[in-house]
Steps between C-alpha positions, in 0.01 A plus 500: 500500500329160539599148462191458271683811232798316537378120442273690174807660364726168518242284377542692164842381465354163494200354383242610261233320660571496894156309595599228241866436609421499866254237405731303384781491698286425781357179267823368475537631121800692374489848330639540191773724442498765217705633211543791291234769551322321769820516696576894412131522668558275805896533572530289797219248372830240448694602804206447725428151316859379597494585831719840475286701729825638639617621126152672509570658827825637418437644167183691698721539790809693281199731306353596835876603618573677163177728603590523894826599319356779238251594788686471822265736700172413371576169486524529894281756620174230531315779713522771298168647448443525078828240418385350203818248491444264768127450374288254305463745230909525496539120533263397255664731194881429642339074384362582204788700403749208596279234344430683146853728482759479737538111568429416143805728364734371721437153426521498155310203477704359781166476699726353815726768515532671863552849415773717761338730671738721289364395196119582577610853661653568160108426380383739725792786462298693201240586717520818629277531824644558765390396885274816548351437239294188623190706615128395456535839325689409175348152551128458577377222718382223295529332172576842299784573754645150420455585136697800492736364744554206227566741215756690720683153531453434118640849417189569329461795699696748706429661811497806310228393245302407838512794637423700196254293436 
């Protein structure tokens, strides 16, 4: 995985206009914090506003050890050839599932909140795939692999419906 998927992914949790906001914080201007729907859309806009990078690294920090924790072996076997976990692809769904689902439900509007790492495994317990099952055969390479990947986390789909499918 890159630095570049990473800093992409976060910057999602933040601001809706990246360019814009960099702009002005290096002019000296503030950014403006958000409410209501703005802030289900850009959870850690506030935190990162008030200086609570560390709140933003620990709530990312506990959902990364709730999958190391559902996914022990995956999670650490970086060289396997075809291990879809520790990948981009992985990453990238595992955000966009904890920015749109996961983080959202546990907050309860609470947008703050540092989950356990309890708490976000709970999020992840429905799901049903199991460490062998993190090939680049059940997920392709690429944007459709992330796709179906994301609807596994969502619970739209089983690995069962995959296969059949």
């Amino acid at each position: 995985m890159t630095q570049a998927s990473f800093v992409e992914s976060l910057v999602k949790f933040i601001s809706p206009n990246p360019v814009q906001d960099r702009n002005d914080l290096l002019a000296g201007k503030k950014i403006k914090h958000v409410a209501g729907s703005d802030l289900k859309k850009f959870p850690f806009r506030n935190l990162f506003i008030d200086g609570k990078e560390i709140d933003i690294t620990e709530i990312i920090y506990n959902y990364f050890k709730a999958v190391e924790k559902k996914w022990p072996d995956s999670w650490n076997a970086t060289d396997r050839v075809g291990n879809l976990l520790p990948r981009s692809n992985a990453f990238k769904a595992f955000m966009i599932y904890l920015r749109e689902d996961a983080y959202p439900e546990l907050a309860q509007g609470n947008y703050g909140l540092i989950p356990s790492v309890n708490e976000f495994y709970k999020k992840l317990d429905h799901i049903e795939l199991k460490d062998e099952d993190f090939t680049t055969r059940n997920f392709a390479p690429g944007s459709g692999g992330q796709a179906t990947f994301l609807k596994m986390l969502r619970g739209e789909i089983s690995l069962e419906d995959m296969l059949d499918g």
